[in-house]
PQR file of N, CA, C, O and H, with PARSE charges and radii, in Angstrom:
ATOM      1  N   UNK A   1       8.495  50.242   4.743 -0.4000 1.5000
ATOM      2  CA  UNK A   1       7.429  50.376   5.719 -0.0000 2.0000
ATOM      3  C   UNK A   1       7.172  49.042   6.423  0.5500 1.7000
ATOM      4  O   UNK A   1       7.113  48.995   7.651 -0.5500 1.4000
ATOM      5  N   UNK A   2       7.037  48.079   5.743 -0.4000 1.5000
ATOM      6  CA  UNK A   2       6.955  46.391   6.247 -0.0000 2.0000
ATOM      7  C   UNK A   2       8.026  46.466   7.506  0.5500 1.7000
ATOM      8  O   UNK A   2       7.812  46.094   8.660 -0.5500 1.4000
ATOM      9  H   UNK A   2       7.085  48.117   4.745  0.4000 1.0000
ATOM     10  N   UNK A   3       9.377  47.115   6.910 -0.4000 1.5000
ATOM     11  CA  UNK A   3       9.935  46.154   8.274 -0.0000 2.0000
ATOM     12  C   UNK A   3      10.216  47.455   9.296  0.5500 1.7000
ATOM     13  O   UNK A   3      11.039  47.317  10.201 -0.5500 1.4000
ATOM     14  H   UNK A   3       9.551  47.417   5.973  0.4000 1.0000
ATOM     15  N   UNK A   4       9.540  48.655   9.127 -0.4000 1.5000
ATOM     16  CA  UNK A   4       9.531  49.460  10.352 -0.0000 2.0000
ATOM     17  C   UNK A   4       7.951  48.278  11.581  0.5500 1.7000
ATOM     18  O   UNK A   4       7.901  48.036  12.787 -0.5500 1.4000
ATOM     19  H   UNK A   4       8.872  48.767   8.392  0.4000 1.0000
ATOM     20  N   UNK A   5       7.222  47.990  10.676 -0.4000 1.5000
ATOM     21  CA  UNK A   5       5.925  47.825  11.514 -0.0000 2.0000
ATOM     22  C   UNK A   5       6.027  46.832  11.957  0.5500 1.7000
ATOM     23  O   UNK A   5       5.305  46.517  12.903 -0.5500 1.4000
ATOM     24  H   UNK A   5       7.264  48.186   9.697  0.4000 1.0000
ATOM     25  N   UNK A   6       7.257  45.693  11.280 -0.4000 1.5000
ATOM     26  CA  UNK A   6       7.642  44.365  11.805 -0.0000 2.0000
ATOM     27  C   UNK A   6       8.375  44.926  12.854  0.5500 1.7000
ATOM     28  O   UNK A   6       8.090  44.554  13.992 -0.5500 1.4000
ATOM     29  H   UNK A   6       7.844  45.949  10.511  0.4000 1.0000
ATOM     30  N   UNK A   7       9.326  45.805  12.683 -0.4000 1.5000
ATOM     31  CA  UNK A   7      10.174  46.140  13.971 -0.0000 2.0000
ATOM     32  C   UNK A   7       9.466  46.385  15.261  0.5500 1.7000
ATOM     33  O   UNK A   7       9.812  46.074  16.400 -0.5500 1.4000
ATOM     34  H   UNK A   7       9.559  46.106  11.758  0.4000 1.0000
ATOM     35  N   UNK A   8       8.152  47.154  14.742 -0.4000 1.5000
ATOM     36  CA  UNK A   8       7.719  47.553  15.945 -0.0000 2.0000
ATOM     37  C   UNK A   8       7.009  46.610  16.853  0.5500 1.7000
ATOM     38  O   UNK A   8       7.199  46.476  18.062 -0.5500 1.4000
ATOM     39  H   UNK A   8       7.870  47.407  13.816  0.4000 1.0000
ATOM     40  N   UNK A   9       6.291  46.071  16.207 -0.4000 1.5000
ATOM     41  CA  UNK A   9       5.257  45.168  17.013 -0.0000 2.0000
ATOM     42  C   UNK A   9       6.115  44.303  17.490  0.5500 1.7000
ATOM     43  O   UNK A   9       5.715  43.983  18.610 -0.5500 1.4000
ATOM     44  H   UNK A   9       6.137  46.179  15.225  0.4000 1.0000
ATOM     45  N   UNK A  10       7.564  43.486  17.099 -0.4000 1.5000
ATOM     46  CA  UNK A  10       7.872  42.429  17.463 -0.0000 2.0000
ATOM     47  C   UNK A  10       8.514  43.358  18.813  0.5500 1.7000
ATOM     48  O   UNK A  10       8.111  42.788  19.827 -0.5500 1.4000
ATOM     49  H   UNK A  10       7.889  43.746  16.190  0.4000 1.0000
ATOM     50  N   UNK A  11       9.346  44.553  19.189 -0.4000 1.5000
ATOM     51  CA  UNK A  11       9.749  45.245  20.175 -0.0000 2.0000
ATOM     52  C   UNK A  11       8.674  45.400  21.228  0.5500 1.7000
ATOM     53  O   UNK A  11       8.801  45.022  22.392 -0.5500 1.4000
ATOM     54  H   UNK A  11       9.673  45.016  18.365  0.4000 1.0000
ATOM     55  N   UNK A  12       7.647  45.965  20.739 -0.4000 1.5000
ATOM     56  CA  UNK A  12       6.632  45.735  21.871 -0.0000 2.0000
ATOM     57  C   UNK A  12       6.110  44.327  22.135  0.5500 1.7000
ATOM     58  O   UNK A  12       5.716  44.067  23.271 -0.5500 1.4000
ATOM     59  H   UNK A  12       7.543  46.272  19.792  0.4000 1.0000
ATOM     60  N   UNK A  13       6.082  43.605  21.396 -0.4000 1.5000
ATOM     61  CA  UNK A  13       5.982  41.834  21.912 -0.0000 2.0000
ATOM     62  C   UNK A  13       7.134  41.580  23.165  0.5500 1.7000
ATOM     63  O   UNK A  13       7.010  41.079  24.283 -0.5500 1.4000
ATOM     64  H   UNK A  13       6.403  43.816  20.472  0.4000 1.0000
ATOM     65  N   UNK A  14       8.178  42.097  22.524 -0.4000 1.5000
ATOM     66  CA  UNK A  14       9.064  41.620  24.006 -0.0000 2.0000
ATOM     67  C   UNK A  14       9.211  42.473  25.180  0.5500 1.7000
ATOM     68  O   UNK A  14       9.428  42.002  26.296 -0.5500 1.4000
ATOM     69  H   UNK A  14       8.280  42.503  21.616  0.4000 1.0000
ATOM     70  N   UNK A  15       9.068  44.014  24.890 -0.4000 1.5000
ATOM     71  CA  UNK A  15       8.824  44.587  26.248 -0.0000 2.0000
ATOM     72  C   UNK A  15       7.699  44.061  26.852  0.5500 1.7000
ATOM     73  O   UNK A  15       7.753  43.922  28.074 -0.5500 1.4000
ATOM     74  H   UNK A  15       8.892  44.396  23.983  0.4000 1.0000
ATOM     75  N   UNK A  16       6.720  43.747  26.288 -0.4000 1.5000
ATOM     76  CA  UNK A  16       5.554  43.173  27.108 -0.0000 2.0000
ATOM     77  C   UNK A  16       5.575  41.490  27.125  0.5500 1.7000
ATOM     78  O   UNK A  16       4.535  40.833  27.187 -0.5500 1.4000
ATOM     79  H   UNK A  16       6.676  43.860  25.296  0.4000 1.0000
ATOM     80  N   UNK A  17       6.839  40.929  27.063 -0.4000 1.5000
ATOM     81  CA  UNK A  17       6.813  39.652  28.022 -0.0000 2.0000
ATOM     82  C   UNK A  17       6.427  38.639  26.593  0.5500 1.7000
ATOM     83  O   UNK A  17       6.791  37.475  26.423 -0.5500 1.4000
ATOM     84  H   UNK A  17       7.683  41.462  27.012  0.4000 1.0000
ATOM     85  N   UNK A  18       5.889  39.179  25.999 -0.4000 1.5000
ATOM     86  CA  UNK A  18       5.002  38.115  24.529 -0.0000 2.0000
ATOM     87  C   UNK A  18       3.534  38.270  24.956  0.5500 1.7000
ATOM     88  O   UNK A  18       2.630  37.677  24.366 -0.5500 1.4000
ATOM     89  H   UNK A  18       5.593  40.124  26.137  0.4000 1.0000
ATOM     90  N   UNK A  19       3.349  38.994  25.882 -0.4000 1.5000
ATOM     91  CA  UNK A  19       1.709  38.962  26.317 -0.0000 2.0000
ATOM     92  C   UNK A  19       1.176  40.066  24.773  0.5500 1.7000
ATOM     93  O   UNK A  19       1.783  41.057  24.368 -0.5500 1.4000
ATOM     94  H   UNK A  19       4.083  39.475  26.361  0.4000 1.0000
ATOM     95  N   UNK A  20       0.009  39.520  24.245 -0.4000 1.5000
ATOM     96  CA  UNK A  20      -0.155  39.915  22.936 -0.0000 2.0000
ATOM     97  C   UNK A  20      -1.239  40.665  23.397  0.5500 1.7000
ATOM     98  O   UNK A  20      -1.587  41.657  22.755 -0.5500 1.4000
ATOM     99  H   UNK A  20      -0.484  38.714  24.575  0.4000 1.0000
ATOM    100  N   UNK A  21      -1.837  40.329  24.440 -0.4000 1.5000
ATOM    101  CA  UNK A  21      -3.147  41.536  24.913 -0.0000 2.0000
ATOM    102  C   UNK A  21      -2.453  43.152  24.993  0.5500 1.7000
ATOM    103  O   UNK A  21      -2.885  44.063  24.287 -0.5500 1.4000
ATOM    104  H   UNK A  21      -1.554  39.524  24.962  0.4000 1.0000
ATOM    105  N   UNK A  22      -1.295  43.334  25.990 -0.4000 1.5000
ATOM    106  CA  UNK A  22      -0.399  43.525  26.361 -0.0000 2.0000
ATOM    107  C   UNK A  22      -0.080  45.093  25.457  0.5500 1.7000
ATOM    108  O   UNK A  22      -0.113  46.312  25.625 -0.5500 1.4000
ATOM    109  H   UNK A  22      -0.944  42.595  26.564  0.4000 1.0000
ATOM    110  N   UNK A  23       0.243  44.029  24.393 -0.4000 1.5000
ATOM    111  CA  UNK A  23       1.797  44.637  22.957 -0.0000 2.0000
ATOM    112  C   UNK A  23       0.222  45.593  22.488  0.5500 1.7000
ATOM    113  O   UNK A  23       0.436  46.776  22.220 -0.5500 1.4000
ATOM    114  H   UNK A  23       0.270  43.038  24.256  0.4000 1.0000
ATOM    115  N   UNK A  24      -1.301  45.109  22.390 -0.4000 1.5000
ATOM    116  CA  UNK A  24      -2.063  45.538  21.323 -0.0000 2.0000
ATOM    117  C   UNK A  24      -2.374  46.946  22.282  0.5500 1.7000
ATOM    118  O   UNK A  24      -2.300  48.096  21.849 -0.5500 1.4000
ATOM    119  H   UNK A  24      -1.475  44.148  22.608  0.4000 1.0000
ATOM    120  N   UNK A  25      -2.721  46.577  23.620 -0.4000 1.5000
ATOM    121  CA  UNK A  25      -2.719  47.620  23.656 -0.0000 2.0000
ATOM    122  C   UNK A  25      -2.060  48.955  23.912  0.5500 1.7000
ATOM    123  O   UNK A  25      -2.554  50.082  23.945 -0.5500 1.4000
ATOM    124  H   UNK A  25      -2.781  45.643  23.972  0.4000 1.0000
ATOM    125  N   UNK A  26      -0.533  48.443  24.125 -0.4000 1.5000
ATOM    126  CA  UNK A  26       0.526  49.739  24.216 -0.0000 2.0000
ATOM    127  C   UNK A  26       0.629  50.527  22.684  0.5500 1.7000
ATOM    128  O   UNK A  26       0.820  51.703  22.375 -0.5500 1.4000
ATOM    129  H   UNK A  26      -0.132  47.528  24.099  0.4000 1.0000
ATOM    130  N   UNK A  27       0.363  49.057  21.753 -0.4000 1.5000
ATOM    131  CA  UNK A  27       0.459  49.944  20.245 -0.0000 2.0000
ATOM    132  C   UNK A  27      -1.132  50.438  19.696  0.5500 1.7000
ATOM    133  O   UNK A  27      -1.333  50.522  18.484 -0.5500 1.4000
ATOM    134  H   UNK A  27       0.207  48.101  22.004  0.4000 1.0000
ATOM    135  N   UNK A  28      -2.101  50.716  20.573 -0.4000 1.5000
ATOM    136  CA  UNK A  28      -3.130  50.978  20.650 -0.0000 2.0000
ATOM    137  C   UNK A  28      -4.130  50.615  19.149  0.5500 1.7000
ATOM    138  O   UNK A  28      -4.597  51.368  18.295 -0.5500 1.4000
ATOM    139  H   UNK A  28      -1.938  50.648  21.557  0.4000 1.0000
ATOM    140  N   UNK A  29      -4.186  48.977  19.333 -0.4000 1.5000
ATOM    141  CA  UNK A  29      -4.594  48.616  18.577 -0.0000 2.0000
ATOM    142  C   UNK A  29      -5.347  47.223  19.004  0.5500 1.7000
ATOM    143  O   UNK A  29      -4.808  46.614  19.928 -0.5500 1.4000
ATOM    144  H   UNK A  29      -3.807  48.364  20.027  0.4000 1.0000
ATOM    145  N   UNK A  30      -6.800  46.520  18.309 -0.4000 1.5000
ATOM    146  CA  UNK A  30      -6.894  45.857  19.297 -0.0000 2.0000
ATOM    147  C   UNK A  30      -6.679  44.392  19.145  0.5500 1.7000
ATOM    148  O   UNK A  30      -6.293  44.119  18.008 -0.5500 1.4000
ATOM    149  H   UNK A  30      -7.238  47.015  17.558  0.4000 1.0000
ATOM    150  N   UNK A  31      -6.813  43.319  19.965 -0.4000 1.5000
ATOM    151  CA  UNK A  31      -5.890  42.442  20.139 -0.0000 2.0000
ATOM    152  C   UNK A  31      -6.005  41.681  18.695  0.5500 1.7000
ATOM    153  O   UNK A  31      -4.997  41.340  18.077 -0.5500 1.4000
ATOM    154  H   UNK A  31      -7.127  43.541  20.889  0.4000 1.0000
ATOM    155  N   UNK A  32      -7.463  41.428  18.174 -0.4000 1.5000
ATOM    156  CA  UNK A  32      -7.372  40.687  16.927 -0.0000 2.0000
ATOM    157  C   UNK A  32      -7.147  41.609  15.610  0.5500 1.7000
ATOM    158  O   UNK A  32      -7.631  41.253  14.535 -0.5500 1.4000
ATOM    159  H   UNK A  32      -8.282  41.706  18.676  0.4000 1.0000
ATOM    160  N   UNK A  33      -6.330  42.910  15.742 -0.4000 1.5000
ATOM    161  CA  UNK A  33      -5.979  43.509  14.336 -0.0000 2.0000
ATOM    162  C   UNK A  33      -4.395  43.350  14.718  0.5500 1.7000
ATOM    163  O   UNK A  33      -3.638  43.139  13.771 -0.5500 1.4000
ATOM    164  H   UNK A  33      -5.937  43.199  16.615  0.4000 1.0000
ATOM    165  N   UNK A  34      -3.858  43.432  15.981 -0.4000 1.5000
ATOM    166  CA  UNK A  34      -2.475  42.903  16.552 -0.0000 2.0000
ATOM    167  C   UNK A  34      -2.005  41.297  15.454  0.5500 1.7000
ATOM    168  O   UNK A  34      -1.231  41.170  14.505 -0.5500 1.4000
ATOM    169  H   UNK A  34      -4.473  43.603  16.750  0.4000 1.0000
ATOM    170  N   UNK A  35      -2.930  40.290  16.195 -0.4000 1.5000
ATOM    171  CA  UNK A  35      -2.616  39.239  15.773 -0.0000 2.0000
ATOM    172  C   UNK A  35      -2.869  39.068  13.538  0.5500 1.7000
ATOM    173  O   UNK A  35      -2.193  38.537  12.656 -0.5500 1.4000
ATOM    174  H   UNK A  35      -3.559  40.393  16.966  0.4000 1.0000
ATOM    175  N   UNK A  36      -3.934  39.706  13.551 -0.4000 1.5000
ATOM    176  CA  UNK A  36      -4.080  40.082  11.951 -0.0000 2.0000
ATOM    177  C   UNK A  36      -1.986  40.009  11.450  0.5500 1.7000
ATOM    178  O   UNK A  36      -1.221  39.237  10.872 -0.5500 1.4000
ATOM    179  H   UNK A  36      -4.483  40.137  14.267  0.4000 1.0000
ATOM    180  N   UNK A  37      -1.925  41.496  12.227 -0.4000 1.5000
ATOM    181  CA  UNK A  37      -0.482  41.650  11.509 -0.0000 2.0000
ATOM    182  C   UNK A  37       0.308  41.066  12.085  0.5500 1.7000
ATOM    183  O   UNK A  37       1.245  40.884  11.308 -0.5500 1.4000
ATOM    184  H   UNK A  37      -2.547  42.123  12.697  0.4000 1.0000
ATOM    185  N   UNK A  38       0.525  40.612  13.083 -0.4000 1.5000
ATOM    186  CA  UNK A  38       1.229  39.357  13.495 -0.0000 2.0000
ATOM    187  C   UNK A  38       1.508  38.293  12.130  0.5500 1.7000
ATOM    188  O   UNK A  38       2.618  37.845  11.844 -0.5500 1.4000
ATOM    189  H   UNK A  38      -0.237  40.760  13.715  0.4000 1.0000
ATOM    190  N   UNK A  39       0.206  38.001  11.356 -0.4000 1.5000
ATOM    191  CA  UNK A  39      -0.193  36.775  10.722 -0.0000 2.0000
ATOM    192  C   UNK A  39       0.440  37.137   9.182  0.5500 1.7000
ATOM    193  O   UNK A  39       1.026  36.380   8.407 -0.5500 1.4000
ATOM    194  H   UNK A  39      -0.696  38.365  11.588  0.4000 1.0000
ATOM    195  N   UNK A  40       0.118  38.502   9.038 -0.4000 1.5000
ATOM    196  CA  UNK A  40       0.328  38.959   7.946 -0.0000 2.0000
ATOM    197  C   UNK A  40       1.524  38.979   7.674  0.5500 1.7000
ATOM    198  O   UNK A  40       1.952  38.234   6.793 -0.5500 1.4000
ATOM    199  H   UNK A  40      -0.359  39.116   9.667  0.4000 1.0000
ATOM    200  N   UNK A  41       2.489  39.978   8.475 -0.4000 1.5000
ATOM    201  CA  UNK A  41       3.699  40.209   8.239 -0.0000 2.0000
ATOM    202  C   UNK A  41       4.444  38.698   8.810  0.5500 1.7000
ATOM    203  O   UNK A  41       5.646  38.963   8.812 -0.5500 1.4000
ATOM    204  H   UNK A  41       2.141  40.584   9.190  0.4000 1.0000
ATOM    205  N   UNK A  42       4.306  37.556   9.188 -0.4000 1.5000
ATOM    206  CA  UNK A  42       4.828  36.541   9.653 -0.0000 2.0000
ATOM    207  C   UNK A  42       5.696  36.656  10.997  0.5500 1.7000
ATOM    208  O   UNK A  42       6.193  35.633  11.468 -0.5500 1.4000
ATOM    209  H   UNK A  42       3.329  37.340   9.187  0.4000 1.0000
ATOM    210  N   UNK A  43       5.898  38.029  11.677 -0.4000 1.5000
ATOM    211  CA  UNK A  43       5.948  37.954  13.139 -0.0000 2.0000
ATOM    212  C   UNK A  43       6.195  37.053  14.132  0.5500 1.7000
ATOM    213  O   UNK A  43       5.264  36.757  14.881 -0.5500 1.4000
ATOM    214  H   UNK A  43       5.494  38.860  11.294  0.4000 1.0000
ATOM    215  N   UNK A  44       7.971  36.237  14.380 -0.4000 1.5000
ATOM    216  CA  UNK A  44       7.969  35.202  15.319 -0.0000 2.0000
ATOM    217  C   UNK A  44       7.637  35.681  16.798  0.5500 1.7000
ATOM    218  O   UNK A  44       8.130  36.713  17.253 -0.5500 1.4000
ATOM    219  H   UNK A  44       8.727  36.478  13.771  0.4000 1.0000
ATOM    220  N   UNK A  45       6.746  34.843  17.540 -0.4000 1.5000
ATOM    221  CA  UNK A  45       6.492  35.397  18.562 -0.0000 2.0000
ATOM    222  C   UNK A  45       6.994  34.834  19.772  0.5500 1.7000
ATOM    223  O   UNK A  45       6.186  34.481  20.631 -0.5500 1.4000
ATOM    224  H   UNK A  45       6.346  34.005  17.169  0.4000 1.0000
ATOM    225  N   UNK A  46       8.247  34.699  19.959 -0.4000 1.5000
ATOM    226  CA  UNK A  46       9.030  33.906  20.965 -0.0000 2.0000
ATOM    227  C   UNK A  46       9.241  34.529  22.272  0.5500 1.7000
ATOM    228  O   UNK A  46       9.407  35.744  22.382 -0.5500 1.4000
ATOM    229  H   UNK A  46       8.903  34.986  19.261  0.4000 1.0000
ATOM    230  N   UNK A  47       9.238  33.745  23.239 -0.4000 1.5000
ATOM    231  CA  UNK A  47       9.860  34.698  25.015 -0.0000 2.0000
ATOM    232  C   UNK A  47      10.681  33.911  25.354  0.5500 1.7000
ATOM    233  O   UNK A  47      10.590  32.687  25.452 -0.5500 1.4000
ATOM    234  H   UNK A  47       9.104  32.759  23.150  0.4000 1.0000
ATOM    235  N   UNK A  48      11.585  34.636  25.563 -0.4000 1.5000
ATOM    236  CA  UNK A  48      12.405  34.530  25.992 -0.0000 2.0000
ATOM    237  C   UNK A  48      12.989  35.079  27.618  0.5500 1.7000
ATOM    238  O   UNK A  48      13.391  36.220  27.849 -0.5500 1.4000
ATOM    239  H   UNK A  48      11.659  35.630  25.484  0.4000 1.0000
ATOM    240  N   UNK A  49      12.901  33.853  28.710 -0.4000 1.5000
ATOM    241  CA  UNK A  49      12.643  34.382  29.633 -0.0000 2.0000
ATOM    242  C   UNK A  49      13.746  34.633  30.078  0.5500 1.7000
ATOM    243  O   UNK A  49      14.565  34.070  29.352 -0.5500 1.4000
ATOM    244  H   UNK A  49      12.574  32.927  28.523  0.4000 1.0000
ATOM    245  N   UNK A  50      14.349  35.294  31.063 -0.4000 1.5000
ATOM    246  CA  UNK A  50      15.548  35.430  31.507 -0.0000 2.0000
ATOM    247  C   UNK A  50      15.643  35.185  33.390  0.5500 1.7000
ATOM    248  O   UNK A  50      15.029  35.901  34.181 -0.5500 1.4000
ATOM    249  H   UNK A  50      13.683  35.751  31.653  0.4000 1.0000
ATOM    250  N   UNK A  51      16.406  34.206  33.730 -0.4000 1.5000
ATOM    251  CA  UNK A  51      16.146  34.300  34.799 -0.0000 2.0000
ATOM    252  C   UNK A  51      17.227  34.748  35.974  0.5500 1.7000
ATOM    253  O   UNK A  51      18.166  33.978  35.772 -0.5500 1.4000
ATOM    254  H   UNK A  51      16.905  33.625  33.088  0.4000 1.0000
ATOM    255  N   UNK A  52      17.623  35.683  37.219 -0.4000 1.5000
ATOM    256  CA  UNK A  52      18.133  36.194  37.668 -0.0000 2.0000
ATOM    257  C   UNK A  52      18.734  34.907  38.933  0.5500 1.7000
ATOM    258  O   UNK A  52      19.527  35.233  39.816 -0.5500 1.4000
ATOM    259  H   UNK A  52      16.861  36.308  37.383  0.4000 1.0000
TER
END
């Protein structure tokens, strides 16, 4: 279960850019229970920008 919820949040961290307002609320949760499990599960929160 740990690393489905790690999977998830860190996937929505990067569809949404690393914007953490963003990720909490596509995974409809709010921003300081986001960062909670961010903290908890140890969650790197890197962007990686790509430029065209």
């Amino acid at each position: 279960m740990r690393s489905a919820i790690c999977i998830l949040i860190s996937e929505t961290l990067r569809i949404s850019g690393g914007n953490r307002s963003r990720a909490a609320r596509m995974l409809g949760l709010s921003r300081p229970t986001l960062h909670a499990k961010i903290d908890k599960y140890g969650i790197k929160c890197e962007v990686t920008v790509i430029k065209e």
